[in-house]
KOLGU-4560 file (N, C-alpha, C; in nm, 3 decimals, padded with zeros to 5 digits):
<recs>
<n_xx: 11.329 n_yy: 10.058 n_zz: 06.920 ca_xx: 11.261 ca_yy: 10.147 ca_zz: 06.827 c_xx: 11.367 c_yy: 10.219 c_zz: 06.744 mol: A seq: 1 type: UNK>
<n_xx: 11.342 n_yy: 10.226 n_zz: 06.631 ca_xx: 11.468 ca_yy: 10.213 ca_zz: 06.498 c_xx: 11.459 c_yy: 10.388 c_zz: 06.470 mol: A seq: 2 type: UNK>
<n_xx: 11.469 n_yy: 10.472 n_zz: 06.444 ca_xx: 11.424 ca_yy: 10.612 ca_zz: 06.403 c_xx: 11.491 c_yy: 10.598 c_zz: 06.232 mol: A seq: 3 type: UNK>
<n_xx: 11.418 n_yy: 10.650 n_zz: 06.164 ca_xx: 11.440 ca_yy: 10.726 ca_zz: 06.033 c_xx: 11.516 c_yy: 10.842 c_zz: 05.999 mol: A seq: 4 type: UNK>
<n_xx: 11.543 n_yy: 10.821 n_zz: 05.886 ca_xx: 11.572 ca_yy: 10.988 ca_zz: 05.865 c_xx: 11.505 c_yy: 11.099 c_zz: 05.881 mol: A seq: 5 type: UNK>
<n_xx: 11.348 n_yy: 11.075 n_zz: 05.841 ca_xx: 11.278 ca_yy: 11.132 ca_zz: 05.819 c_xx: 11.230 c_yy: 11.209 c_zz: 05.966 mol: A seq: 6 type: UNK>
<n_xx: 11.208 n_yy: 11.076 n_zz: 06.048 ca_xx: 11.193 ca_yy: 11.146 ca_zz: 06.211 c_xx: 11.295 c_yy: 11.246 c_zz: 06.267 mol: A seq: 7 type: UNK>
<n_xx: 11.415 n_yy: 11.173 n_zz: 06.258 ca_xx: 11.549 ca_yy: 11.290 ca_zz: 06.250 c_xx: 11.513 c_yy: 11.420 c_zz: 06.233 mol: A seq: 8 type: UNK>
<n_xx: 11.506 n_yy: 11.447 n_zz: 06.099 ca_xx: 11.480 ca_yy: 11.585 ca_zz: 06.074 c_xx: 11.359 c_yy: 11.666 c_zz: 06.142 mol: A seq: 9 type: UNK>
<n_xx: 11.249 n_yy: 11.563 n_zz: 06.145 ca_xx: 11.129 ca_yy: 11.624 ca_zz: 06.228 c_xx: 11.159 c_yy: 11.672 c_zz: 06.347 mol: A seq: 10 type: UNK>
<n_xx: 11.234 n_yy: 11.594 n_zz: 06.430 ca_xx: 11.286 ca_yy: 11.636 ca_zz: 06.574 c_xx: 11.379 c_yy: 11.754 c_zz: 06.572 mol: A seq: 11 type: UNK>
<n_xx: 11.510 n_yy: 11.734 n_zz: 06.485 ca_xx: 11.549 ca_yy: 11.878 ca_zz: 06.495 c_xx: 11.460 c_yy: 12.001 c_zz: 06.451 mol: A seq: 12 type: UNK>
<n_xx: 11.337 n_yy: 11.981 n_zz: 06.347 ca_xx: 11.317 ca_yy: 12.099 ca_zz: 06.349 c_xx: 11.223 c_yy: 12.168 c_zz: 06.433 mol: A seq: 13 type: UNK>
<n_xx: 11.165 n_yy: 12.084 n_zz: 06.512 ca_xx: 11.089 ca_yy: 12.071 ca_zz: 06.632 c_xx: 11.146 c_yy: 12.168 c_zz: 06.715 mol: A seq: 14 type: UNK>
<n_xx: 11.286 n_yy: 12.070 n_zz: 06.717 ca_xx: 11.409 ca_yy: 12.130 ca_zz: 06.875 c_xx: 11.426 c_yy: 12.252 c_zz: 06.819 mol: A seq: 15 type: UNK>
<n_xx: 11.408 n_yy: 12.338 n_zz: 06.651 ca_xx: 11.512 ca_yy: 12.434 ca_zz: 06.571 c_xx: 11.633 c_yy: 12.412 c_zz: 06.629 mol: A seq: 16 type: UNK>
<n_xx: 11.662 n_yy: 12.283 n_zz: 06.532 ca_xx: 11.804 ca_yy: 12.253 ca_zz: 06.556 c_xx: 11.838 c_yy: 12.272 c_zz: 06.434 mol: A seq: 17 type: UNK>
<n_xx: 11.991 n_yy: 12.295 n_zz: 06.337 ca_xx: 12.013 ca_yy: 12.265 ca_zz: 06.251 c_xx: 12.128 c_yy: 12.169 c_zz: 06.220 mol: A seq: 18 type: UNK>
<n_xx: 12.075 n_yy: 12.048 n_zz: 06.156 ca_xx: 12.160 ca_yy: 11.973 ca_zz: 06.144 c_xx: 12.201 c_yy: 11.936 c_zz: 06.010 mol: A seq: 19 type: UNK>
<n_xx: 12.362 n_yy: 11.923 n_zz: 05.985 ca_xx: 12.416 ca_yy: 11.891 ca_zz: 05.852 c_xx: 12.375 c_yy: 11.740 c_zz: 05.805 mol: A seq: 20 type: UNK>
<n_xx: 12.336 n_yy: 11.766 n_zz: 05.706 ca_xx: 12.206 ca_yy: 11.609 ca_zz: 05.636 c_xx: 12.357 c_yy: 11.523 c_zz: 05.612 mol: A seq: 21 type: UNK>
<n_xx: 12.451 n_yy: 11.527 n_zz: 05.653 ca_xx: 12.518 ca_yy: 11.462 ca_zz: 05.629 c_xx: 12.572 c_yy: 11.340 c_zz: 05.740 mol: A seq: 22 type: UNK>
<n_xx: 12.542 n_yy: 11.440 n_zz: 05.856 ca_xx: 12.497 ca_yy: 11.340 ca_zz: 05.996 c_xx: 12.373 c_yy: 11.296 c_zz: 06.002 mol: A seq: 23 type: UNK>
<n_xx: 12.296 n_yy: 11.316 n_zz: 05.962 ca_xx: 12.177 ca_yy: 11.273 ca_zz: 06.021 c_xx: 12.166 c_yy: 11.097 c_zz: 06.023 mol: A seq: 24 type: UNK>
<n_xx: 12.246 n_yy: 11.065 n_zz: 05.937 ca_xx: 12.210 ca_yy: 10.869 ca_zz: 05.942 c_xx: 12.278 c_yy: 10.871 c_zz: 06.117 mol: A seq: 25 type: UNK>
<n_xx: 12.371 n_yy: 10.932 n_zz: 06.132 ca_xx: 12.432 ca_yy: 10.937 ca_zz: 06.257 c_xx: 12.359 c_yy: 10.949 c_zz: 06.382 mol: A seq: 26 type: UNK>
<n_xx: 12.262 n_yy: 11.060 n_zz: 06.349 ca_xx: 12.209 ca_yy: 11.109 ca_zz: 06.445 c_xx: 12.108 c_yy: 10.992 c_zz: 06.500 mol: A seq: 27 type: UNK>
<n_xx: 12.036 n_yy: 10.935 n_zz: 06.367 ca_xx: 11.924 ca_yy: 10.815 ca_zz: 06.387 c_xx: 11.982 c_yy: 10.728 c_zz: 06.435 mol: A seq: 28 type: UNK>
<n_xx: 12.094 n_yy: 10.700 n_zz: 06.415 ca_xx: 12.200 ca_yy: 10.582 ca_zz: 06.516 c_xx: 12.204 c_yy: 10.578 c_zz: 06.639 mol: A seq: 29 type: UNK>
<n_xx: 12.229 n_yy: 10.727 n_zz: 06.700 ca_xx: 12.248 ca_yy: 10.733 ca_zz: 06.856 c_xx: 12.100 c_yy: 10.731 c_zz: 06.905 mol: A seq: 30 type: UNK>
<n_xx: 12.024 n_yy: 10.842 n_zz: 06.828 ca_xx: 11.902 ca_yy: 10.816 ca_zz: 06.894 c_xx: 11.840 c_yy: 10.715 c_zz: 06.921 mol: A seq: 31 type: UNK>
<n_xx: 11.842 n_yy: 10.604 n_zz: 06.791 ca_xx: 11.764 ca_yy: 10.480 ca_zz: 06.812 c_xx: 11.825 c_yy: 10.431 c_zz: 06.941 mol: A seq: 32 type: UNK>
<n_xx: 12.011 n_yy: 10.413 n_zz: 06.963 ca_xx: 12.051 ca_yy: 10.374 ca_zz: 07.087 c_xx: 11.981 c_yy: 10.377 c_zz: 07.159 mol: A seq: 33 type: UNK>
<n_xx: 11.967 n_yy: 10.534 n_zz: 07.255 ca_xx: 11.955 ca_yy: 10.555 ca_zz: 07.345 c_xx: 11.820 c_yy: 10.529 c_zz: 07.365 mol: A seq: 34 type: UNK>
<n_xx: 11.698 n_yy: 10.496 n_zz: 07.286 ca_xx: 11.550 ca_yy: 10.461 ca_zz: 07.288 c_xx: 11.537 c_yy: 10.352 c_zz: 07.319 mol: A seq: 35 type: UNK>
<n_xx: 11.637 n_yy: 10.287 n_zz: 07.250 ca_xx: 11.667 ca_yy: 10.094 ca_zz: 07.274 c_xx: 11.694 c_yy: 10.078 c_zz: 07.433 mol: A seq: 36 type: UNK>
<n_xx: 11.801 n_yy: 10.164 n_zz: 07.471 ca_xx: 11.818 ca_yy: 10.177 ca_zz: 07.622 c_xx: 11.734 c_yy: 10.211 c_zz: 07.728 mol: A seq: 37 type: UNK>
<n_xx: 11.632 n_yy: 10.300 n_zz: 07.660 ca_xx: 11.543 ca_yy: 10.390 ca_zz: 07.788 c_xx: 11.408 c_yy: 10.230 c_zz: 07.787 mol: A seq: 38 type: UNK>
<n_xx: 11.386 n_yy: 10.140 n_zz: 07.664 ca_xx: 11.321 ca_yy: 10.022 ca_zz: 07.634 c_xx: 11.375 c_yy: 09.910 c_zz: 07.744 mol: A seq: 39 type: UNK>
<n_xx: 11.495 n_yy: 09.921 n_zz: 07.732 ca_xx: 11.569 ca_yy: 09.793 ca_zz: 07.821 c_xx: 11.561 c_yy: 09.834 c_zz: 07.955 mol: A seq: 40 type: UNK>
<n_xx: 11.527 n_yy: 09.991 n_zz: 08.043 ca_xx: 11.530 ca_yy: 09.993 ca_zz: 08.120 c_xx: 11.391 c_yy: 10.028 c_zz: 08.179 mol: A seq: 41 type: UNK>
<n_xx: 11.277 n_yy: 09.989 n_zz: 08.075 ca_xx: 11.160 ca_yy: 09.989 ca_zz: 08.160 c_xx: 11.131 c_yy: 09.870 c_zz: 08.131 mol: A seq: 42 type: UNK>
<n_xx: 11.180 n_yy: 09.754 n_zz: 08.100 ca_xx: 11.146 ca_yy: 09.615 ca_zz: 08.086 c_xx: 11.240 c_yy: 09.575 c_zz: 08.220 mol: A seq: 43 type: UNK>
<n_xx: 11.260 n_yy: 09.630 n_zz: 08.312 ca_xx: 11.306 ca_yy: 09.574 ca_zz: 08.443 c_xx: 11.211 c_yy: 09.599 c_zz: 08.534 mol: A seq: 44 type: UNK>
<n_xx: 11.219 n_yy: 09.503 n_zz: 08.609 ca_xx: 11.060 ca_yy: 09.488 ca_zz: 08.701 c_xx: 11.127 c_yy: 09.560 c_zz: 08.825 mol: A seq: 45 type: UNK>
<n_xx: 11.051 n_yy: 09.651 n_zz: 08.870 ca_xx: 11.077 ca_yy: 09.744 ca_zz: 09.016 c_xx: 10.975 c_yy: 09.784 c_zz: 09.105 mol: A seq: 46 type: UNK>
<n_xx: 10.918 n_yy: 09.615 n_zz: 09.097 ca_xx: 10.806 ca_yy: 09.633 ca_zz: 09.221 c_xx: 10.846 c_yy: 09.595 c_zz: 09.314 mol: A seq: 47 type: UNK>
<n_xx: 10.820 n_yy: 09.673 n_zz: 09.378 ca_xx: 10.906 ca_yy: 09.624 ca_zz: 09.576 c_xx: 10.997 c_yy: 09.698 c_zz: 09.603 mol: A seq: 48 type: UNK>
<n_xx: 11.069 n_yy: 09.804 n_zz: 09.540 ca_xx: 11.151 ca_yy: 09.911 ca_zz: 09.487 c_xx: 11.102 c_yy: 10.007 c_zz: 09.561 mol: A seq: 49 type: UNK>
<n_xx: 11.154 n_yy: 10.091 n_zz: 09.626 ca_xx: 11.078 ca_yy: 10.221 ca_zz: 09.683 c_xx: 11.188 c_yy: 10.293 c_zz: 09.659 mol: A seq: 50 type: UNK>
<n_xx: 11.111 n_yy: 10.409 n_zz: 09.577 ca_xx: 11.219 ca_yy: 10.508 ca_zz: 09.511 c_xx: 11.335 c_yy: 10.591 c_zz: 09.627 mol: A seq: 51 type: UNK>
<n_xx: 11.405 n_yy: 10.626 n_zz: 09.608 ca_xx: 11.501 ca_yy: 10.705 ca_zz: 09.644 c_xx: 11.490 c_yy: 10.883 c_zz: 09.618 mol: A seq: 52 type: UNK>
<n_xx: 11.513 n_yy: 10.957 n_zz: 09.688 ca_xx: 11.586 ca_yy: 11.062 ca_zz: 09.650 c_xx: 11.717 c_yy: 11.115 c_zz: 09.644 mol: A seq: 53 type: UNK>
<n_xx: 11.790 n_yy: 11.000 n_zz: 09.659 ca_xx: 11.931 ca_yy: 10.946 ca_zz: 09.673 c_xx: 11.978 c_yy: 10.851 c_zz: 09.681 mol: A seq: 54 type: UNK>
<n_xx: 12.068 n_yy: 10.842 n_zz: 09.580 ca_xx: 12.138 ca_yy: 10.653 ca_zz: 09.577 c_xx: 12.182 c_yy: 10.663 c_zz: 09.751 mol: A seq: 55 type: UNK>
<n_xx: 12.285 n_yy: 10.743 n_zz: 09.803 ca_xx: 12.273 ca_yy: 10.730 ca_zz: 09.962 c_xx: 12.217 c_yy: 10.752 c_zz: 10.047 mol: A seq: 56 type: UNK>
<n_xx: 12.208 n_yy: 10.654 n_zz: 10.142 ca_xx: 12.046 ca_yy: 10.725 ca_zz: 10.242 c_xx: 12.148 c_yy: 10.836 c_zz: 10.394 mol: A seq: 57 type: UNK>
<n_xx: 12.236 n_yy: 10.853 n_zz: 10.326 ca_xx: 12.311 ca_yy: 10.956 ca_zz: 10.470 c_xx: 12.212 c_yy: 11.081 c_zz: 10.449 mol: A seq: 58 type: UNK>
<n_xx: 12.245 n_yy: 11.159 n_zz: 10.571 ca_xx: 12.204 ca_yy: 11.252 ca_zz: 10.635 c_xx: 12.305 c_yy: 11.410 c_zz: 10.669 mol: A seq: 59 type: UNK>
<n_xx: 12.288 n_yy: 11.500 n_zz: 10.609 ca_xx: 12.346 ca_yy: 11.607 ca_zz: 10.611 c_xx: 12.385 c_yy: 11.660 c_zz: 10.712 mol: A seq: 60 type: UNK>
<n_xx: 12.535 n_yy: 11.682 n_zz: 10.723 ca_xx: 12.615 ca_yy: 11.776 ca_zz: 10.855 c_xx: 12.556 c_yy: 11.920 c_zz: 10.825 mol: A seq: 61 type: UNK>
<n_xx: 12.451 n_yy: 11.976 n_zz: 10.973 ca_xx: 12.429 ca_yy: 12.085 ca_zz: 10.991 c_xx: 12.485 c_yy: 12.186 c_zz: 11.045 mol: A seq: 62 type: UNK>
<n_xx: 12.499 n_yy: 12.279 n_zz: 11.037 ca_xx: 12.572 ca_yy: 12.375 ca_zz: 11.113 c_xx: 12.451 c_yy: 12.439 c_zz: 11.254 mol: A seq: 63 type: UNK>
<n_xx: 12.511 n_yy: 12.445 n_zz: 11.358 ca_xx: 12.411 ca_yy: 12.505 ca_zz: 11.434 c_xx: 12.355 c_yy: 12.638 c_zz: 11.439 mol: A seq: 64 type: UNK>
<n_xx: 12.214 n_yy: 12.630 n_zz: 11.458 ca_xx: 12.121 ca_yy: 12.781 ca_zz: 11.354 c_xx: 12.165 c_yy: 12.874 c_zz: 11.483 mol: A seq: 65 type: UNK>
<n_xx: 12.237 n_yy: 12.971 n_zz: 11.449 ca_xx: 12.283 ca_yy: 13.039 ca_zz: 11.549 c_xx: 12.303 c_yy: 13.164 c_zz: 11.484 mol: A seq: 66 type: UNK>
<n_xx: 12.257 n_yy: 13.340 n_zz: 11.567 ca_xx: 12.280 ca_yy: 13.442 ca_zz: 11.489 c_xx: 12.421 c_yy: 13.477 c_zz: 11.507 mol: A seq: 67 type: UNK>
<n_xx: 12.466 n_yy: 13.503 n_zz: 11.389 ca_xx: 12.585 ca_yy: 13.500 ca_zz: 11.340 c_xx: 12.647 c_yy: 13.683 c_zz: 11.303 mol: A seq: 68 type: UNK>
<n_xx: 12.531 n_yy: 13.730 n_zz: 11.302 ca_xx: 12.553 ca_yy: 13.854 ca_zz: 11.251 c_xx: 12.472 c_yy: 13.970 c_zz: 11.342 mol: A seq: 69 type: UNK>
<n_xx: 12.518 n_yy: 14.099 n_zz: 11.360 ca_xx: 12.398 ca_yy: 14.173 ca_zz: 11.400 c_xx: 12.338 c_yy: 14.261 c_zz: 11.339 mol: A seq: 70 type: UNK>
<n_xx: 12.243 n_yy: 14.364 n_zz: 11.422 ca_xx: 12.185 ca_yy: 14.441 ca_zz: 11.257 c_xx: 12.254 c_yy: 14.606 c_zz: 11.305 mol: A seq: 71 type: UNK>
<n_xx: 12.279 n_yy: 14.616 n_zz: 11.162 ca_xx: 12.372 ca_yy: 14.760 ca_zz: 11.136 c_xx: 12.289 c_yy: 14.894 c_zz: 11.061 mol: A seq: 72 type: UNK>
<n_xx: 12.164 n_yy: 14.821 n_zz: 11.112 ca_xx: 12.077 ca_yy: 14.945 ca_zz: 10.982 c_xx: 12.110 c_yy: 15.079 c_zz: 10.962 mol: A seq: 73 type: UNK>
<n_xx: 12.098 n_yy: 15.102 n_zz: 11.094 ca_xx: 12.168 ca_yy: 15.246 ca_zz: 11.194 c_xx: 12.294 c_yy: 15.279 c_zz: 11.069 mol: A seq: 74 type: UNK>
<n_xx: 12.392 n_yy: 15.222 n_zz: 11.123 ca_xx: 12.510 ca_yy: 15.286 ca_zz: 11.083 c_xx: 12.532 c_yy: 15.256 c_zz: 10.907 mol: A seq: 75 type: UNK>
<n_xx: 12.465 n_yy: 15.163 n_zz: 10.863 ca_xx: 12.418 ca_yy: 15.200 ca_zz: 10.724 c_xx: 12.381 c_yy: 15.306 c_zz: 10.673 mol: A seq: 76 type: UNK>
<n_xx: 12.267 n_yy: 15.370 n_zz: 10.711 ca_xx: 12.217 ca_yy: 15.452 ca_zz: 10.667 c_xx: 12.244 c_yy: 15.593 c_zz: 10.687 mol: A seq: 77 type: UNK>
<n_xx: 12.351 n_yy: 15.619 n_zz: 10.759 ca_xx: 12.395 ca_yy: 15.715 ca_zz: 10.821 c_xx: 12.487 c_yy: 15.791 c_zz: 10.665 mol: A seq: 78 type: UNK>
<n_xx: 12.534 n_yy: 15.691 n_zz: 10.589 ca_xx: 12.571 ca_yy: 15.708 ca_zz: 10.490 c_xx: 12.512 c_yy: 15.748 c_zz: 10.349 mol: A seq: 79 type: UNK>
<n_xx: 12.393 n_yy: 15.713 n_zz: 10.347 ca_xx: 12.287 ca_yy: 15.735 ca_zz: 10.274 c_xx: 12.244 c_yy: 15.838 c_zz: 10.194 mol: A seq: 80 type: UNK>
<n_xx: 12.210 n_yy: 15.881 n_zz: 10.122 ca_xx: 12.172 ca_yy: 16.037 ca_zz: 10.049 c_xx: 12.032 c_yy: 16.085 c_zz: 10.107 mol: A seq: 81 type: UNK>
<n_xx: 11.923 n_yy: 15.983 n_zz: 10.157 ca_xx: 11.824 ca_yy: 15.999 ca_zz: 10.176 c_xx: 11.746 c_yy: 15.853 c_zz: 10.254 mol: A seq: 82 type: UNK>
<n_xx: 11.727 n_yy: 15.885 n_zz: 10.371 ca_xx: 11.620 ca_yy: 15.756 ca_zz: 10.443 c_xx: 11.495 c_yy: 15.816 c_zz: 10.534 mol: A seq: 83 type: UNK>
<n_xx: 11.415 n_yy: 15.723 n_zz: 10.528 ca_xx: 11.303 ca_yy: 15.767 ca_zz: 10.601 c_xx: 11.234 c_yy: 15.653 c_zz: 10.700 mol: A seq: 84 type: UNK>
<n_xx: 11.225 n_yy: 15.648 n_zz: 10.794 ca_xx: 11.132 ca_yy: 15.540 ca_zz: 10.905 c_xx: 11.239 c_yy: 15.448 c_zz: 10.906 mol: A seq: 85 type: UNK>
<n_xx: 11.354 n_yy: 15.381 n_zz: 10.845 ca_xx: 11.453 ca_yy: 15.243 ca_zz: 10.831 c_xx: 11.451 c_yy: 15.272 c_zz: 10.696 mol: A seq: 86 type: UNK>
<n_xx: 11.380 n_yy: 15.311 n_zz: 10.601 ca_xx: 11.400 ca_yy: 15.294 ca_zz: 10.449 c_xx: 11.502 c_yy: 15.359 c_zz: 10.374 mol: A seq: 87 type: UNK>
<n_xx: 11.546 n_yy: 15.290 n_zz: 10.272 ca_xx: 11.623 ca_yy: 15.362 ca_zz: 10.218 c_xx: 11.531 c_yy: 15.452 c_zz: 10.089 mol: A seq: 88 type: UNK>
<n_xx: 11.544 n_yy: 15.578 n_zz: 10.072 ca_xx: 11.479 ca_yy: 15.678 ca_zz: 09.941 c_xx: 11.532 c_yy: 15.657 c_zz: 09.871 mol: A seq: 89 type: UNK>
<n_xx: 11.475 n_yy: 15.634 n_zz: 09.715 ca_xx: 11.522 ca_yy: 15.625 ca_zz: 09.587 c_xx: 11.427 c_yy: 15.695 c_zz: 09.501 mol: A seq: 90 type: UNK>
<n_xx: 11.526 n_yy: 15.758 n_zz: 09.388 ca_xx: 11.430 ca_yy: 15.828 ca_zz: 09.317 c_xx: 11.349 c_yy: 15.764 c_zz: 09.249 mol: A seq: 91 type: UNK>
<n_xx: 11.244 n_yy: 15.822 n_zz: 09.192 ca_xx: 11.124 ca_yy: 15.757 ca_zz: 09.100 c_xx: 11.206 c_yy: 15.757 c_zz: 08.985 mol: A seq: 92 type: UNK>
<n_xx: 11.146 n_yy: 15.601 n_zz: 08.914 ca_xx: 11.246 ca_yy: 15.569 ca_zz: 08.760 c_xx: 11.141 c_yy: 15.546 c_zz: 08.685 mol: A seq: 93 type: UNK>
<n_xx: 10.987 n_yy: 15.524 n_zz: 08.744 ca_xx: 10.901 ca_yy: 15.482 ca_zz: 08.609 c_xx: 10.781 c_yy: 15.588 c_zz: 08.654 mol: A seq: 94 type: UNK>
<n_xx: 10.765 n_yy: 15.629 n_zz: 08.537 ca_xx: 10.652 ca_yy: 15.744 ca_zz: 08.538 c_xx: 10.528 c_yy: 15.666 c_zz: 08.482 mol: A seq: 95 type: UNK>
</recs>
């Protein structure tokens, strides 16, 4: 599929792209390419094909789910300007 000039410009102004009319034969060049390409690659037959969610079928090194940390709420808040029940107080910003 060949693109025009005319499509050219339609698409950038679609995208609000601005493009110098001085590329644009350029632009219809690559585009047609890459249309010619996305053509050549659905004229390949991929029945029997079962998609992927990865060209490799490996399996991810996990780390073991283990607590790693403890809780410091306490001595957090000890620092605080203002807490109440575990919470931290903040002033009101929207009236």
């Amino acid at each position: 599929m060949a693109l025009d000039t005319s499509e050219v410009e339609n698409i950038a102004h679609l995208a609000r792209l601005g493009i110098d009319p001085a590329d644009i034969v350029e632009y219809a060049r690559n585009l047609s390419d890459i249309l010619a390409f996305v053509e050549q690659l659905n004229a390949v037959d991929t029945t029997g094909v079962e998609p992927l969610a990865h060209p490799l079928e490996a399996t991810q090194r996990l780390r073991a789910d283990e607590v790693t940390e403890t809780v410091e709420r306490e001595d957090f808040q000890q620092c605080a300007p203002q807490t109440e029940a575990g919470l931290y107080l903040v002033p009101k910003v929207i009236e």
